[in-house]
RODO-2510 file (C-alpha; in nm, 4 decimals, decimal comma):
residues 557
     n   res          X          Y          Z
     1     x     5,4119    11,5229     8,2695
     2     x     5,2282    11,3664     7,9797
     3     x     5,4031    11,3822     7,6032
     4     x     5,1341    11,6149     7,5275
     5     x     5,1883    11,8799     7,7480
     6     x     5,5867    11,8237     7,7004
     7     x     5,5236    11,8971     7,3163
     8     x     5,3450    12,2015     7,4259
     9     x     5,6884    12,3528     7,5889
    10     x     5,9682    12,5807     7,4966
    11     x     6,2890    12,3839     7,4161
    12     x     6,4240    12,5202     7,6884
    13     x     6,1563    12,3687     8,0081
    14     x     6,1606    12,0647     7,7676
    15     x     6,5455    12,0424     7,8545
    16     x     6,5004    12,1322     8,2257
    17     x     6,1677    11,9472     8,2620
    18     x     6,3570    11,5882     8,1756
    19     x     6,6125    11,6700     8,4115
    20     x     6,4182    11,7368     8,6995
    21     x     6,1495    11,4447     8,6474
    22     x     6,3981    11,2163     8,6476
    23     x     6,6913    11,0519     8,8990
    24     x     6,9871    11,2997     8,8038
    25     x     7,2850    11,0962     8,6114
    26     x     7,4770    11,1019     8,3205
    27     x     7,2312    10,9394     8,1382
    28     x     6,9620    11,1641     8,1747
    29     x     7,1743    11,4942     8,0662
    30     x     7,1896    11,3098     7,7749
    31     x     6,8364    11,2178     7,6967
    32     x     6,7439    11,5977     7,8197
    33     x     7,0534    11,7233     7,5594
    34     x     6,9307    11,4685     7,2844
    35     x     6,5435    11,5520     7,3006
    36     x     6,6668    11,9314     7,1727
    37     x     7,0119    11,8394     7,0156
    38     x     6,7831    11,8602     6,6367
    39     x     6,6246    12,1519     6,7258
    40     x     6,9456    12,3573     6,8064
    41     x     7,1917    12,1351     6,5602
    42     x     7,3869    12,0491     6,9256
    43     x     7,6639    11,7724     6,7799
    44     x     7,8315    11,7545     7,1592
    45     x     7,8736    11,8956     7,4723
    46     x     8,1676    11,8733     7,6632
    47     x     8,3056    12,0373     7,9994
    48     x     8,6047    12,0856     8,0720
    49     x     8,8108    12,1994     8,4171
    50     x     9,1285    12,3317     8,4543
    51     x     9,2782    12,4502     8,7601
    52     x     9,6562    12,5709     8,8023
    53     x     9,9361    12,5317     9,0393
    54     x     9,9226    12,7772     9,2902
    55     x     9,8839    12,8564     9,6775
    56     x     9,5834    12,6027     9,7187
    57     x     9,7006    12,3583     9,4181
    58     x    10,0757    12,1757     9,3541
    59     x     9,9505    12,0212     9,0913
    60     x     9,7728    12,1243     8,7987
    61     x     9,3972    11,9680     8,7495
    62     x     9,2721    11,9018     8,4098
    63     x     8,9587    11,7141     8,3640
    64     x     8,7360    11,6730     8,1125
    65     x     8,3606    11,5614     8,0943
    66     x     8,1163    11,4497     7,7898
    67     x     7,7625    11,5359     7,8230
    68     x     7,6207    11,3950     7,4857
    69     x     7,7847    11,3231     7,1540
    70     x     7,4923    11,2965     6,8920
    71     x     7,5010    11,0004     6,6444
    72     x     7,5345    11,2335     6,3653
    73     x     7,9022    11,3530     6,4841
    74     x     8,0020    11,6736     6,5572
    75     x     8,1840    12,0011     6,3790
    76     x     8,4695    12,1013     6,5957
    77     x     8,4920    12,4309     6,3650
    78     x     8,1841    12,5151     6,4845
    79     x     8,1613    12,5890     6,8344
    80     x     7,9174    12,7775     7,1370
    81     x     8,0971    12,7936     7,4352
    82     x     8,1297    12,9856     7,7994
    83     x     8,3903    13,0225     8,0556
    84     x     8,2805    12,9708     8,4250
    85     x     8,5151    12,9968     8,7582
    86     x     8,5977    12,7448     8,9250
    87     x     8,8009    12,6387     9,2525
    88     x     9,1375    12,7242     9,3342
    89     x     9,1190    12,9858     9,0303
    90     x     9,0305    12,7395     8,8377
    91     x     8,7793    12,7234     8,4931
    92     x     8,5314    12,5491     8,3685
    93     x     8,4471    12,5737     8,0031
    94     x     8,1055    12,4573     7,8989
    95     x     8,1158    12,4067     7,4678
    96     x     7,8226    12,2968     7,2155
    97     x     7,9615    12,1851     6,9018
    98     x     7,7084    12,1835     6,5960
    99     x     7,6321    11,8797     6,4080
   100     x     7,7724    11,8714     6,0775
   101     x     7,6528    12,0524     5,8089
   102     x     7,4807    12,2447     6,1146
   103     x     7,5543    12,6192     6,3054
   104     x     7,4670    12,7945     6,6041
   105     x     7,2465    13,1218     6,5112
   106     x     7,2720    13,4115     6,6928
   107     x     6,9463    13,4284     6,7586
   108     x     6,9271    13,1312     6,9602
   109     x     7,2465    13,2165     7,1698
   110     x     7,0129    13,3284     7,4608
   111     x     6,8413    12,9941     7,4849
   112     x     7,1724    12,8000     7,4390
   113     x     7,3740    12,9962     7,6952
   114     x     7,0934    12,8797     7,9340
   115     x     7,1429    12,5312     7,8497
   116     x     7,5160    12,5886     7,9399
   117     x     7,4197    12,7279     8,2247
   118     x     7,2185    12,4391     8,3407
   119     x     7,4847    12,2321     8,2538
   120     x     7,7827    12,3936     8,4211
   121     x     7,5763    12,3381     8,7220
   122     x     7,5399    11,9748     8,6807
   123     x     7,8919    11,9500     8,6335
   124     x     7,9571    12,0824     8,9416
   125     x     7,7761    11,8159     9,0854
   126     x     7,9690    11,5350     8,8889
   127     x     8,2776    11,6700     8,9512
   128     x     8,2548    11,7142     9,3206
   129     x     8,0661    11,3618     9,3276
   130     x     8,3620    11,2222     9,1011
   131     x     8,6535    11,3819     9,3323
   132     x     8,4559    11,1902     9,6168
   133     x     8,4549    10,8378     9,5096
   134     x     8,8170    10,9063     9,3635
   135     x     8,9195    11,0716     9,7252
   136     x     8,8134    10,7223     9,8609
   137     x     8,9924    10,4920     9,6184
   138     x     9,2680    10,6762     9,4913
   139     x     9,6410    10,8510     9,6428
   140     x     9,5146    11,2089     9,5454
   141     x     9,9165    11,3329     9,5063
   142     x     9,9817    11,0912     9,2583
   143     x     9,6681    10,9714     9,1188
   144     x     9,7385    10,5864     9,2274
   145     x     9,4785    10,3695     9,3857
   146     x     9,5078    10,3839     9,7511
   147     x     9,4736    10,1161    10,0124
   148     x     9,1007    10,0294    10,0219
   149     x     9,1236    10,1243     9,5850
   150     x     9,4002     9,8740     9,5642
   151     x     9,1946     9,6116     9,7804
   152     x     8,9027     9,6540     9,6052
   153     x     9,1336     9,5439     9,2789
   154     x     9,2736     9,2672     9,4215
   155     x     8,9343     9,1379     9,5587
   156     x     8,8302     9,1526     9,1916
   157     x     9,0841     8,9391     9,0697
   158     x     9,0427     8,7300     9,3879
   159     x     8,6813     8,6631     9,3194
   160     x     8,7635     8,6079     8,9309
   161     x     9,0138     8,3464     9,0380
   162     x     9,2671     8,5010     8,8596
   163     x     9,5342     8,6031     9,1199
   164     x     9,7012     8,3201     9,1584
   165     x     9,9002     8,4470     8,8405
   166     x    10,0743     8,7081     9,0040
   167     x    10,3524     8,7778     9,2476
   168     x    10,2150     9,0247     9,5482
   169     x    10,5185     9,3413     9,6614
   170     x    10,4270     9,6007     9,9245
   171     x    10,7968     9,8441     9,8688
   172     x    10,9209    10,1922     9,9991
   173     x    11,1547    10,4058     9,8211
   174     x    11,5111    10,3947    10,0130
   175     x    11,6799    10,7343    10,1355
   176     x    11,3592    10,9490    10,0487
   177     x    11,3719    11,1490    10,3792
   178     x    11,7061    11,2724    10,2760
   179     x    11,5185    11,2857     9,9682
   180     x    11,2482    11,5726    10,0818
   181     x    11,5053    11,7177    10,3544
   182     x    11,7324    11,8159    10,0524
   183     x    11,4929    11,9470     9,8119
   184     x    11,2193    12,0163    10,0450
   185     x    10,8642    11,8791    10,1140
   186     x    10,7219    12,0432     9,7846
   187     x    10,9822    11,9281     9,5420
   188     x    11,0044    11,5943     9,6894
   189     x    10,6150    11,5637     9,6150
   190     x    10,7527    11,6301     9,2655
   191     x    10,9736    11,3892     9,2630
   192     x    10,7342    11,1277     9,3847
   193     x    10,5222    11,1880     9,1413
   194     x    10,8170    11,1960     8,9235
   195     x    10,9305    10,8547     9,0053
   196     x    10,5501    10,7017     8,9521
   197     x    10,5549    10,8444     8,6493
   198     x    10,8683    10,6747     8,5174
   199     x    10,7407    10,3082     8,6900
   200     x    10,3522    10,3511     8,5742
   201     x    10,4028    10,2774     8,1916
   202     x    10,5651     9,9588     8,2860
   203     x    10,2459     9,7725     8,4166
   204     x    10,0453     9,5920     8,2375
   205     x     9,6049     9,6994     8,1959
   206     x     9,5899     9,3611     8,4269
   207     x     9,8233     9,4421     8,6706
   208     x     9,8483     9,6799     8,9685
   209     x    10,0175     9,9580     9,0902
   210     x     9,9057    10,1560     9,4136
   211     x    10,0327    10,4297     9,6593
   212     x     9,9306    10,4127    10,0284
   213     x    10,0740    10,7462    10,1435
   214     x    10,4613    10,8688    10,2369
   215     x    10,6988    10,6629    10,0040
   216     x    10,4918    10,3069    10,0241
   217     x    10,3766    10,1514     9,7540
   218     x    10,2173     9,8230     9,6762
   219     x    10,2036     9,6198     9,2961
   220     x    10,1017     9,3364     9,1765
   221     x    10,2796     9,1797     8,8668
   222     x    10,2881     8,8641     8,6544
   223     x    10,5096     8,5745     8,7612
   224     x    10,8168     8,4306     8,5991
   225     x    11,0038     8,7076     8,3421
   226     x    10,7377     8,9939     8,4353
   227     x    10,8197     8,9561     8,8267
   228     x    11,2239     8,9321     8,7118
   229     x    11,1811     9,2353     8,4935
   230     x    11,0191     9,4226     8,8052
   231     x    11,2800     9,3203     9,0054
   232     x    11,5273     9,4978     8,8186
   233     x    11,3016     9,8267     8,8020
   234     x    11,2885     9,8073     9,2214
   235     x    11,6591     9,8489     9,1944
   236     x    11,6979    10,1958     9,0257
   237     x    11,4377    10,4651     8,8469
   238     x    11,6511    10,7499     8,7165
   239     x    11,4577    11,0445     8,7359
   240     x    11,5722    11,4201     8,8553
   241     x    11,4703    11,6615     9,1338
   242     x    11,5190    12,0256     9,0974
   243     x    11,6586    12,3150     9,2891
   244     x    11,7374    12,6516     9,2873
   245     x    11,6204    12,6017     8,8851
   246     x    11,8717    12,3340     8,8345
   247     x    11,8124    11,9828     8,7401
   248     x    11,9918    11,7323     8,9930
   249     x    11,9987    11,3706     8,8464
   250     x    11,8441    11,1217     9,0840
   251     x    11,8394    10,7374     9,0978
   252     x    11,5790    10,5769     9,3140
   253     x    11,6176    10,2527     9,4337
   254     x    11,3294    10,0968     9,6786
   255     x    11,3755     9,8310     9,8859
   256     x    11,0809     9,5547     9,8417
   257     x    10,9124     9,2592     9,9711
   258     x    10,7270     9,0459     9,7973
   259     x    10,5165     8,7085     9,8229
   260     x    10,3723     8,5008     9,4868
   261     x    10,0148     8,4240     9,5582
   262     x     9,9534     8,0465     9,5850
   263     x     9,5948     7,9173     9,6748
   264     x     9,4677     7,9144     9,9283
   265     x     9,5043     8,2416    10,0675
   266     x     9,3878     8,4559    10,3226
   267     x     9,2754     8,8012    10,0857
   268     x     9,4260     9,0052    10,3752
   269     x     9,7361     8,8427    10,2893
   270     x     9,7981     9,0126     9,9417
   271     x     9,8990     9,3279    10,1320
   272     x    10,0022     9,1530    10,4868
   273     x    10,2732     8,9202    10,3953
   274     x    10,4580     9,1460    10,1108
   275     x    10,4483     9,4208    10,4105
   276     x    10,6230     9,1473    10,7132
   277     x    10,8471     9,1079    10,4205
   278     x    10,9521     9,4487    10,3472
   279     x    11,0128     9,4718    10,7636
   280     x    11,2071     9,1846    10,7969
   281     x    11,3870     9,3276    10,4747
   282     x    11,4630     9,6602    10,6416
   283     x    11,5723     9,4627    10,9694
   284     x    11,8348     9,2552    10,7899
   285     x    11,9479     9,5667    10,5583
   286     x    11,8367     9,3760    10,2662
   287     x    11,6804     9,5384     9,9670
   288     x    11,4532     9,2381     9,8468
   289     x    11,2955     8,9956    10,0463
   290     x    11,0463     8,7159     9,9629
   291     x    10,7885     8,5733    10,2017
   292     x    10,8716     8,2203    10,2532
   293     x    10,6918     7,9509    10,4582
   294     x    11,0017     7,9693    10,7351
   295     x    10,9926     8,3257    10,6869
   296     x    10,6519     8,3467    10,7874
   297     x    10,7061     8,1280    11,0664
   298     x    10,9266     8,3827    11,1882
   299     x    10,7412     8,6623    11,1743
   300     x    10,3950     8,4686    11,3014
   301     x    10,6127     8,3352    11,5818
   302     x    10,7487     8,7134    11,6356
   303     x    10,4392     8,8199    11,6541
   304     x    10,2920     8,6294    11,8788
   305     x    10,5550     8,6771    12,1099
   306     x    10,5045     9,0845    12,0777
   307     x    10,1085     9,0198    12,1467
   308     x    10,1662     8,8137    12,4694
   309     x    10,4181     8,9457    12,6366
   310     x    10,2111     9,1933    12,8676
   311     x     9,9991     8,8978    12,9278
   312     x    10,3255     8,6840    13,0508
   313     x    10,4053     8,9358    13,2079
   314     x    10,1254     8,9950    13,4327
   315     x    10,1040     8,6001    13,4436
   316     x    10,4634     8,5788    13,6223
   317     x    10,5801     8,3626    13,2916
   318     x    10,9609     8,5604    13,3484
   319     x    11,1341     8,4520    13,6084
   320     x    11,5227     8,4840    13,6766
   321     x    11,7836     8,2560    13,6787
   322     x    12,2089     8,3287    13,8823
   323     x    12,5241     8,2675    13,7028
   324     x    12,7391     8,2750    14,0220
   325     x    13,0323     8,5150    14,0008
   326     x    13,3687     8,3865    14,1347
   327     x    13,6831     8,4191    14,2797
   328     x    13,8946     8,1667    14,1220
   329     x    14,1111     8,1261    14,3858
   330     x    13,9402     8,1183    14,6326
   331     x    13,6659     7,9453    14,5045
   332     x    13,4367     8,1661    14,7004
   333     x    13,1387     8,3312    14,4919
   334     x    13,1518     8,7077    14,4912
   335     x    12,8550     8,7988    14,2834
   336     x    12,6334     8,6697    14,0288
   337     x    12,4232     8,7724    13,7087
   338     x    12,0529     8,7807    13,7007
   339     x    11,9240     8,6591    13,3667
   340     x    11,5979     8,6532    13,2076
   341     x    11,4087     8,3110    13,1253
   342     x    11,0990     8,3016    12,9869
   343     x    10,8736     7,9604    13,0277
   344     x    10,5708     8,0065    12,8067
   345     x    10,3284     7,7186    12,8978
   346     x    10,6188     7,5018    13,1195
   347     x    10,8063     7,5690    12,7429
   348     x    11,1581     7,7539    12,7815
   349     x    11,1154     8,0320    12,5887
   350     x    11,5589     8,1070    12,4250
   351     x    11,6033     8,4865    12,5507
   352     x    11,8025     8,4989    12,1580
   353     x    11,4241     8,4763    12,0437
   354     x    11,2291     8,7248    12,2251
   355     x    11,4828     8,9463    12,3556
   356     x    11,5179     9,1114    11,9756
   357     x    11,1871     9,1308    11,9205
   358     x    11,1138     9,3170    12,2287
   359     x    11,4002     9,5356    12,1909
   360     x    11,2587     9,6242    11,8319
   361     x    10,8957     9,6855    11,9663
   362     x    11,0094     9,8781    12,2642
   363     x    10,8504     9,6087    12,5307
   364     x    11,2078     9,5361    12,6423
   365     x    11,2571     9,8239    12,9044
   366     x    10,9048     9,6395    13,0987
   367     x    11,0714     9,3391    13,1403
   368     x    11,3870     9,4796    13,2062
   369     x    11,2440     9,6744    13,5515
   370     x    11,0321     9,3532    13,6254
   371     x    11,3751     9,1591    13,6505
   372     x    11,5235     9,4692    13,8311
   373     x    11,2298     9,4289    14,0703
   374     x    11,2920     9,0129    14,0951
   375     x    11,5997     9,0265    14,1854
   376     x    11,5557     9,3353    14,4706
   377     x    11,2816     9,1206    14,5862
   378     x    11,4581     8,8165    14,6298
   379     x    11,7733     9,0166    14,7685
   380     x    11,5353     9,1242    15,0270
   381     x    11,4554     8,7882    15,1445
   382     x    11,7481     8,6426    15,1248
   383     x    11,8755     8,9333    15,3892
   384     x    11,5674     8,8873    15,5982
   385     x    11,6265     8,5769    15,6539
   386     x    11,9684     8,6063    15,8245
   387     x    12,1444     8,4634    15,4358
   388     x    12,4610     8,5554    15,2939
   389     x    12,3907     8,8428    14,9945
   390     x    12,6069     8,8924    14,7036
   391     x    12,5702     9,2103    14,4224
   392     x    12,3431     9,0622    14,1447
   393     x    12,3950     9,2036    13,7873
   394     x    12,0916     9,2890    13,6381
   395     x    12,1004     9,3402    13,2717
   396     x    11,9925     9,6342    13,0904
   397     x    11,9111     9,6747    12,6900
   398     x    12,0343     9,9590    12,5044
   399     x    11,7360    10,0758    12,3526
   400     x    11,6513    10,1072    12,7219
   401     x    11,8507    10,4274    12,7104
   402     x    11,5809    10,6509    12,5041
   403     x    11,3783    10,6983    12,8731
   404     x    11,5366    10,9797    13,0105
   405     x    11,3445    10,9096    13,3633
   406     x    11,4935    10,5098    13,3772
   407     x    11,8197    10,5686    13,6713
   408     x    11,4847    10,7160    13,8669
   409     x    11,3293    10,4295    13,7955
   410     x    11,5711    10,1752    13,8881
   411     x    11,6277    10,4320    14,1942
   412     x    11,3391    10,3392    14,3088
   413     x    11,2550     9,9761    14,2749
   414     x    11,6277     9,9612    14,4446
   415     x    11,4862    10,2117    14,7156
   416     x    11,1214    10,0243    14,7439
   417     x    11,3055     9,6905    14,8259
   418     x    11,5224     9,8689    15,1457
   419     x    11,8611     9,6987    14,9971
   420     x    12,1507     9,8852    15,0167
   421     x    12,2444    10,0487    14,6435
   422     x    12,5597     9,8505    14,6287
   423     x    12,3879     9,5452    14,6068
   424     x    12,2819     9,5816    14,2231
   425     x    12,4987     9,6607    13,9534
   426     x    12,3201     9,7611    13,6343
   427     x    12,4912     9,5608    13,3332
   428     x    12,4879     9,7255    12,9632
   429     x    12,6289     9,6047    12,6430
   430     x    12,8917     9,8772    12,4955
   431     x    12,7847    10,0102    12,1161
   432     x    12,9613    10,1960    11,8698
   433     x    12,6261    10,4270    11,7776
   434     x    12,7290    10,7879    11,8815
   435     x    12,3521    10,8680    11,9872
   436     x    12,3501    10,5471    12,2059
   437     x    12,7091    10,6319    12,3256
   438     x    12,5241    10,9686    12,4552
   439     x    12,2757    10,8568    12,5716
   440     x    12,5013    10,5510    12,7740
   441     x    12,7114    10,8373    12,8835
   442     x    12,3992    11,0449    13,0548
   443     x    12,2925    10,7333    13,2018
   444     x    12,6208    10,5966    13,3621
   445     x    12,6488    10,9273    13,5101
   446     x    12,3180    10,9711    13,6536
   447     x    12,3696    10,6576    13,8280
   448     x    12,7010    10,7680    13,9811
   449     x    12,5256    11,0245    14,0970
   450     x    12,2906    10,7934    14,3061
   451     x    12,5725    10,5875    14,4016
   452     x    12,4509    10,2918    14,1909
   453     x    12,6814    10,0765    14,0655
   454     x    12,7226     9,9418    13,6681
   455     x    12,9116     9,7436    13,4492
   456     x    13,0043     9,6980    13,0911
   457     x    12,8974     9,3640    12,9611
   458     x    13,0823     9,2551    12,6164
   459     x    13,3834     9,4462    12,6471
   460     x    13,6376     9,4207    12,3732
   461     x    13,3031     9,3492    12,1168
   462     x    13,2937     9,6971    11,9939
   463     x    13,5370     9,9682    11,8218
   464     x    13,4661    10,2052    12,1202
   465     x    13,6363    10,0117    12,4204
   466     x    13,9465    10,2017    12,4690
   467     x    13,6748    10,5306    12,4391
   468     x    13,4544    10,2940    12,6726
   469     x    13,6965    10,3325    12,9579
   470     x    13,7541    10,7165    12,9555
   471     x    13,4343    10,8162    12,8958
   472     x    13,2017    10,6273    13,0950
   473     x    13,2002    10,6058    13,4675
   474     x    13,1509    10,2239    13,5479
   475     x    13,3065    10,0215    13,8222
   476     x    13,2748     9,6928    13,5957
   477     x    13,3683     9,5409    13,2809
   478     x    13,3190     9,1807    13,1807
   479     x    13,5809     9,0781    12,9101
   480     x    13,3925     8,8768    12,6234
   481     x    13,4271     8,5115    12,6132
   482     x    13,5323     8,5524    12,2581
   483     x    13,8805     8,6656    12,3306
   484     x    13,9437     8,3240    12,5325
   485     x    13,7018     8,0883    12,3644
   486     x    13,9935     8,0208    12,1009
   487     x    14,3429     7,8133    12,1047
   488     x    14,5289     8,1343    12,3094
   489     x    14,8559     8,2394    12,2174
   490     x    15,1043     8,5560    12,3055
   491     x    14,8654     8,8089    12,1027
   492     x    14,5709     8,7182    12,3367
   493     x    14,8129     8,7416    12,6320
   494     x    14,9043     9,0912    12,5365
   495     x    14,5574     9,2298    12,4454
   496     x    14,3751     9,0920    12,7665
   497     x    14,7036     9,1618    13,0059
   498     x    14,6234     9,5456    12,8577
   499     x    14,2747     9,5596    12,9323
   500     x    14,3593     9,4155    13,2689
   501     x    14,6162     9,6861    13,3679
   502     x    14,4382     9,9567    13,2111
   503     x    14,0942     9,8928    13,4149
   504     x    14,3258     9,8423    13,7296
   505     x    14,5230    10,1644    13,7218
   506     x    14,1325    10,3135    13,6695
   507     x    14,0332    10,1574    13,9445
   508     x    13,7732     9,9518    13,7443
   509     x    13,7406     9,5893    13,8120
   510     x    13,7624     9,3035    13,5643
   511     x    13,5698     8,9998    13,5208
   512     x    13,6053     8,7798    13,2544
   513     x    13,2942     8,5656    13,1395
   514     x    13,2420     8,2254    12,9517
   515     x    13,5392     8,0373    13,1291
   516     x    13,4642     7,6711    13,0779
   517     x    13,8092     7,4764    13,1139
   518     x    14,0848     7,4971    13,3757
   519     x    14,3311     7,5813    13,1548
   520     x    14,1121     7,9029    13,0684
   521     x    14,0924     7,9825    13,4155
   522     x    14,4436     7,9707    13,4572
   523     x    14,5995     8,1417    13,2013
   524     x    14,3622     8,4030    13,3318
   525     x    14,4818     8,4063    13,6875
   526     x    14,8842     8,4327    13,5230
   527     x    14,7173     8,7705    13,4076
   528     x    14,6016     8,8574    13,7187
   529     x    14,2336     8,7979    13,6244
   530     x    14,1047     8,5898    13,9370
   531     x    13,7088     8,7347    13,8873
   532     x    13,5446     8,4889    13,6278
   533     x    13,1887     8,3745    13,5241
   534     x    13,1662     8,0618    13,3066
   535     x    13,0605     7,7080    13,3367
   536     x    13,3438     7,5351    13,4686
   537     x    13,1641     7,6885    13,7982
   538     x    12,8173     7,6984    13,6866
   539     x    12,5727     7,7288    13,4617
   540     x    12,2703     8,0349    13,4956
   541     x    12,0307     7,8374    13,7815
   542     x    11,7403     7,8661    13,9218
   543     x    11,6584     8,1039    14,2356
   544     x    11,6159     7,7857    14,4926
   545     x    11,9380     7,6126    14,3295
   546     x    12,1022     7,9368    14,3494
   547     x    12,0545     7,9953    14,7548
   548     x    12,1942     7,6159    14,7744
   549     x    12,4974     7,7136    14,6137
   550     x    12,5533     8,0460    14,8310
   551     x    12,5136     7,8630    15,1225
   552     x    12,7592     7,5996    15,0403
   553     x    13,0012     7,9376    15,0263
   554     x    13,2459     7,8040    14,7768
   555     x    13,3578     7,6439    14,4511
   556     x    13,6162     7,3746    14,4694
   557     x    13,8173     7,3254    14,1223
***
């Protein structure tokens, strides 16, 4: 529409006419708002939302929009305004404030409650339109840039060359589970926000702060006495949680790790690293790690390990080496222990490496049944072809134990393999947890009942032996080397003679493991120990060196 014909409308379809010829933003409210702000004497117009806690809402919502602010100022005394509902019982008031010296007639309250109107409706629009792009960049419980609105900082300052200045922390807030179980999940929301309240004021406008859901949090601080001064805030926020309408003091400590950005550097890496830290942090019950080259050795190196192991797996990279069991006076080898070895690429793989990290990821109970099924294989052939066959030890992890279906498992890779159940004993490592104690307990048992045999491995390690012995029913423990791999005297006489009688008068056998001298294995045999494991015999070898040694039949010391 031409100015012309624009002149020739009300002030009203002047208003809406600008509106609707152009692209809809803030800046055209204004221009519509400014081409009949001298007309009406309209100083500014404001929205404003509120929306209180209730059902739909824990928090309350107050925000608050400008529309136009005239260059003349504004009389706050003198005021036009309407109430409008809004979400969640929520309001939205619309006010016109008169310019100075200026005031709303009554006769032109028709014509301005229509331009409220109009505008209520756009700021609908910009609210819902705001809430979206602040949905997408920001923690909505605590207001906090989230993941992708932290990112989107950090690439800022990575672009600008700037973030080289700062030390990188991705931390979680320690005990906050017992946190929300004790004042429940709505009051620990309160909390949280409680405890970002009392941490916000301390950044800087150039540093970061951001929440990526639960009780994780990422920042981004200064170096040198800004980082140390951060430090010291990780280690305790006093704040307070309330229940039953009484205030409960709280300190809340997080545990943290953090990496100072050095160029170059991988942008992924702001958030990556600080997080491996925090993990390895948690793993070592540490409350502060920092990512160090050899530190992220470690966890590259753990990594990889974690993403290949299906594929070494699959590639027959495990394979299993005998420690011969023996009788040391006879000399004649009554058993032997199947242990893992791992050659990655011809490259011997130490089972001290990639046994934790399996056990932590949960990959360990795979490998675990492979071996089970290596060693029933090669049981197999050693009875087919007319060879001597002793029971083979197979080891089992702990966190194994969480599969409630695993003696039907090893049932029937024992079964598959048509060697008698006798032949494999199922070796496990005592512990002092009272869950893993249960679950050892249900295990044990549900082997007995398929006549599968098992042993304790480590004996003596834990504060649960003498427990170890009543409770569970195995037909094998392995003293630790640790309680001969010393200068022995009368206490070590008396402890291991104990453990020798007890397990006899249970009927348990005894073997004792890491012998390595003579006079070892004799001080054992004055005990009446004559089952041993060690290198003065041999050391774990391979399958073909193995069948050598069985069919030589005995040791000669």
């Amino acid at each position: 529409m031409d100015d012309h014909n624009r002149n020739s409308l009300t002030s009203i379809e002047r208003f809406i006419d600008i509106l609707s010829s152009e692209e809809e933003s803030e800046s055209t409210v204004g221009k519509a708002l400014f081409a009949v702000s001298e007309e009406f004497g309209i100083g500014r117009a404001i929205g404003e939302l509120t929306i209180p806690v209730g059902k739909q809402q824990e928090f309350p919502v107050e925000e608050r929009f400008v529309f136009f602010t005239s260059d003349e100022g504004f009389d706050k005394s003198s005021a036009f305004e309407m109430d409008y509902p809004a979400e969640n019982n929520g309001t939205i008031r619309m006010i016109l404030y008169a310019m100075p010296g200026r005031s709303f007639t009554e006769e032109r309250y028709g014509e301005l409650r229509s331009i409220l109107n109009i505008l209520n409706m756009h700021f609908g629009k910009s609210y819902l339109i705001k809430k979206a792009e602040k949905g997408a960049l920001t923690q909505l419980l605590t207001g906090l840039p989230n993941a992708s609105g932290y990112l989107r900082e950090v690439g800022k300052k990575y672009v600008m060359g700037s973030i080289e200045g700062f030390v990188a922390y991705y931390f979680n807030l320690k005990g906050f589970g017992l946190v929300n179980r004790r004042f429940g999940q709505r009051e620990g929301n309160a909390i949280l926000c409680r405890y970002v309240s009392a941490v916000k004021p301390f950044f800087k406008d150039d540093e970061l702060f951001g929440h990526l859901g639960g009780d994780n949090f990422v920042a981004l601080v200064h170096k040198g006495p800004r980082n140390e001064e951060f430090q010291k805030l990780l280690a305790g926020v006093e704040i307070y949680g309330i229940q039953d309408g009484i205030k409960f003091p709280l300190t809340i400590a997080a545990t943290a790790g953090y990496m100072p950005v050095e160029m170059p550097c991988a942008i992924d890496r702001i958030i990556g690293s600080p997080s491996d830290a925090l993990a390895y942090a948690k793993r070592t019950k540490q409350s502060l790690v920092e990512m160090t080259d050899n530190l992220s050795e470690e966890v590259n190196r753990a990594k990889a390990i974690e993403q290949n192991f299906q594929k070494a797996l699959a590639n027959n990279e495990f394979t299993v080496f005998y420690q011969p069991k023996v009788n040391s006076v006879t000399g004649k080898i009554i058993g032997t222990e199947a242990l893992t070895r791992w050659f990655e690429n011809g490259r011997l793989v130490p089972p001290m490496v990639f046994v934790p990290i399996l056990e932590r990821t949960g990959q360990i109970a795979d490998l675990d049944l492979a071996m089970l099924e290596l060693v029933c294989r090669d049981i197999a052939a050693w009875k087919e072809r007319g060879n001597a066959a002793v029971p083979a030890s197979v080891n089992f992890s702990r966190k194994d134990l969480g599969d409630p279906y695993l003696p039907e498992k090893i049932l029937g890779i024992i079964t598959k393999y048509g060697i008698e159940r006798n032949e494999i004993i199922i070796e496990i490592t005592e512990t002092t947890s009272e869950e893993e104690q249960g679950q050892m307990a249900v295990f044990l048992n549900r082997l007995k009942e398929f006549n599968i045999q098992s042993s304790i491995d480590d004996f003596g390690t834990g504060y649960s032996s003498l427990s170890v012995l009543r409770e569970f029913p195995v037909g094998e423990i392995k003293i630790d080397r640790s309680f001969i791999n010393r200068e022995l005297g009368q206490t070590d006489e008396i402890i291991i003679q104990s453990i020798i009688d007890m397990a006899e008068k249970l009927n348990i056998d005894v073997i004792t493991e890491g012998v390595e001298q003579v006079e070892q294995k004799d001080f054992l045999h004055r005990l009446g120990c004559d089952r041993i494991q060690g290198f003065l015999y041999d050391q774990p070898l391979p399958k073909d060196k193995f069948e050598e040694r069985m069919k030589e039949g005995c040791y000669k010391i």
